[in-house]
N, C-alpha and C positions, 0 to 999 in steps of 0.2 A: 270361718274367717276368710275373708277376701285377699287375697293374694294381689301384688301392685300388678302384677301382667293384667291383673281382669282389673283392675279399678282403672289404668287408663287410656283415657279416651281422648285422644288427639281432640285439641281445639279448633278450630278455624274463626280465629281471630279478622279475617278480612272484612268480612262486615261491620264489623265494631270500630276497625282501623280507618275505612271509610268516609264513617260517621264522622269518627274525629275532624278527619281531615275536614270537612264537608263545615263543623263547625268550626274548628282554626279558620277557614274562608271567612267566615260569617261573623265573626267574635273582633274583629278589631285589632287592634293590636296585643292586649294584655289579653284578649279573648282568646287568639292564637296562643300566647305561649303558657298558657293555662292549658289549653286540650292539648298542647302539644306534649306537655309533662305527663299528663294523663296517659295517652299513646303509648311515652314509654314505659310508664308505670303497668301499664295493661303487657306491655309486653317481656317487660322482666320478669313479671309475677307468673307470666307463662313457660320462659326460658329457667326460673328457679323450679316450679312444679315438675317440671320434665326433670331436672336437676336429681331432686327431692327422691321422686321415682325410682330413679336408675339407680342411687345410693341406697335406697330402701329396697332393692330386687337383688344386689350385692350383699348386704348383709343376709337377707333372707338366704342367699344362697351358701355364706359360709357358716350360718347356724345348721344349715341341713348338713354341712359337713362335719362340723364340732359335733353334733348329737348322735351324729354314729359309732 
């Protein structure tokens, strides 16, 4: 079973945020705040994962305490 320490892998999101941006330029108006929802969405789903991780490396740690 894979442990959250080995499953994660920092993202680097900067590229993808770019992009966005690059499209928000390009999109218009309604173009813009469509990729700009997008951006955030990209990046909450990133700040939740990290989130998700660290809550799951926590319990992991207090079951290896409970099972002794």
């Amino acid at each position: 079973m894979k442990t959250p320490e080995s499953s994660y892998l920092p993202l680097d999101l900067d590229e993808a945020l770019r992009v966005f941006d690059r499209l928000q330029l390009e999109g218009g108006d309604l173009g813009a705040r469509y990729w700009e929802k997008i951006a955030d969405l990209v990046k909450d789903a990133d700040s939740y994962r990290v989130r998700a991780l660290s809550a799951e490396m926590k319990l992991e740690r207090i079951r290896a305490l409970v099972s002794y």
